[in-house]
N, C-alpha and C positions, 0 to 999 in steps of 0.2 A: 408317507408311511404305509409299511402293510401289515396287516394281521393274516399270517401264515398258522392255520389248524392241523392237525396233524389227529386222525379219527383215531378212535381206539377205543377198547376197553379195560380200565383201571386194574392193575392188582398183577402180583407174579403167575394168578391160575391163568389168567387171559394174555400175557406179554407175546407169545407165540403164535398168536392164531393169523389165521390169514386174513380175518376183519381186523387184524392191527398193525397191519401194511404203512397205512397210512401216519400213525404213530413211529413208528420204526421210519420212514423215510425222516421226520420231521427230525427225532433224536440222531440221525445221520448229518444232517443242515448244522445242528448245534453244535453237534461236535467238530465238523469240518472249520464252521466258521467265528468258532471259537468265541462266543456269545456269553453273554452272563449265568452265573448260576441259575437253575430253576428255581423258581421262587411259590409258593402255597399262594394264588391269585384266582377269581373270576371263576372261583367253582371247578378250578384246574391246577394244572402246573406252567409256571408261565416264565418265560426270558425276553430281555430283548438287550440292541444290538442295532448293526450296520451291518449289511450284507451289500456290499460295495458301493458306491453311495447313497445306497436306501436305508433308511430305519424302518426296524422290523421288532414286529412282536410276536412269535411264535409263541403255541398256546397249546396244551394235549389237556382237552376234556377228562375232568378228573368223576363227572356222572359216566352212567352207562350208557353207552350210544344211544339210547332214543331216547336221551334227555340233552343229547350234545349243543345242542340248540341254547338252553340256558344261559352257559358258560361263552359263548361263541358270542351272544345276547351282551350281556353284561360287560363283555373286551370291547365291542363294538361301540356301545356307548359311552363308556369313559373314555376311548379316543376318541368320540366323535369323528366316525369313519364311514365313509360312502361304503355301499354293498361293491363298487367295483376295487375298493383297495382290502380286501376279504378273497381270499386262497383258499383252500381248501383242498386238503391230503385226504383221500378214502380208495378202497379195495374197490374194485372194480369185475363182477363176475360175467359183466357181457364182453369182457375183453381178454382174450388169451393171457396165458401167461408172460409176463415181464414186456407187454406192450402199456406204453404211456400215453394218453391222449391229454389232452385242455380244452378246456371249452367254457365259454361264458355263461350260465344258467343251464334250462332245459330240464328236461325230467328227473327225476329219483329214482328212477328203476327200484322201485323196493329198498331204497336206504333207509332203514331207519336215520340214521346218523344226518342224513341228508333231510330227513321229511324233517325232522327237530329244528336243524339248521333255519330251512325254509318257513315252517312255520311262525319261528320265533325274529328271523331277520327278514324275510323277503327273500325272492327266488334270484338275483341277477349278481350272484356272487361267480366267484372262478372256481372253477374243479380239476383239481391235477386227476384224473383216472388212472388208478396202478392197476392193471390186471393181474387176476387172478385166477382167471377160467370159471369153467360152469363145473359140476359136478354130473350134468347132462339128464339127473331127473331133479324138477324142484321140489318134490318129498325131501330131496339130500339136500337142498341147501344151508338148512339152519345148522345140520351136525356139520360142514362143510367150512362153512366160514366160521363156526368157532372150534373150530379142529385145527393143531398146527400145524404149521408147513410143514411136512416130509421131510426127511432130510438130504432128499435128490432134489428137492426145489430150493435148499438153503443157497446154494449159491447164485442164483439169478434173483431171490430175493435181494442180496448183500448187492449183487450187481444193480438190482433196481435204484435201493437208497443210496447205494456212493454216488451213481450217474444223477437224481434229483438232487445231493447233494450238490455234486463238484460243480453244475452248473445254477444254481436256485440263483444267483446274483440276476439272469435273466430273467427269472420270473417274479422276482422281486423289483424288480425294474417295468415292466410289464410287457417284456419281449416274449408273448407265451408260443409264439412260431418258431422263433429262434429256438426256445428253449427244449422244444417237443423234436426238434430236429436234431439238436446235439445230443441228448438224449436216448435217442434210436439209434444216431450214428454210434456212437458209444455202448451202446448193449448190442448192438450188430457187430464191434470189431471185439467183441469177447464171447460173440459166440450163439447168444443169448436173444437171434433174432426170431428164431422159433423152436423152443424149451418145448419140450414132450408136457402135454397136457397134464397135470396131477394126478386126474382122478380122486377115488378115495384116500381121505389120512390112512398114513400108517397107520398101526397099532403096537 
């Protein structure tokens, strides 16, 4: 079994922001793979399901990201789940836009969402990385990531969560090479291998 987190923060004022990437790819999974109702769970909203022959529990932290840790906490332990069967969907600002990485632990680069996670589980979980760019001074970052995406970035957004969607079966499986390679190849043949940097939100 996996527990798949999908970061964000809760509420229609925050649904669009670039720190809720990771929510947005997660609700992309659900709907693709056609999973149970969300259900009011674990300090969040919670489903689960088979995402090809894996059972899966996807989860979107229903605190504010520097409490995501809690909820992630609490999933963890009712399925009695090692830190390597623990996923984890978040924004990613040291990676260009619409680039996807994985990787086994490693730092937080200034996640909250991550520091929470880490704190409260231990550090040797998985992290899908969605990029989202820098804003190039970190004065701008806080108004940055919780600023929505533009809407010249909506489409390689959409592009990012259909491609973590159409393929999550491998990373629910724990093919994260595989998965990071269809992926790319996938947002390369639409386009989307290198999307013009954001910069600032609109207004």
């Amino acid at each position: 079994m996996k527990l798949i987190v999908g970061l964000g923060n809760p509420g229609a004022r925050y649904a669009g922001n670039r720190h809720n990437i990771g929510a947005m790819a997660l609700d992309a999974i659900h709907r693709r793979h056609g999973l149970a109702p969300w259900r009011r769970r674990f300090q969040g909203e919670a489903s689960e399901g088979a995402i090809g022959r894996e059972r899966v529990i996807l989860l979107k932290p229903t605190t504010y990201m520097n409490e995501s840790g809690r909820a992630v906490a609490e999933a963890q332990r009712f399925y009695k789940l090692p830190l390597a069967d623990l996923v984890v969907l978040h924004d990613e600002l040291d990676l260009p836009p619409a680039k996807v990485r994985v990787k086994l632990g490693g730092g937080i680069a200034g996640h909250n969402g991550l520091r929470s996670i880490t704190a409260h589980c231990g550090n040797d979980y998985w992290r899908v990385r969605l990029g989202i760019g820098h804003p190039g001074d970190k004065a701008l970052v806080h108004d940055y990531v919780l600023g929505d995406f533009a809407k010249s970035e909506r489409p390689w957004v959409e592009a990012v969560a259909d491609a973590v969607a159409d393929f999550a079966e491998l990373i629910a499986a724990g093919d994260d090479a595989t998965f990071q390679n269809r992926v790319h190849l996938a947002l390369d043949s639409k386009g989307f291998a290198n999307p013009k940097r954001p910069g600032r939100p609109e207004t």
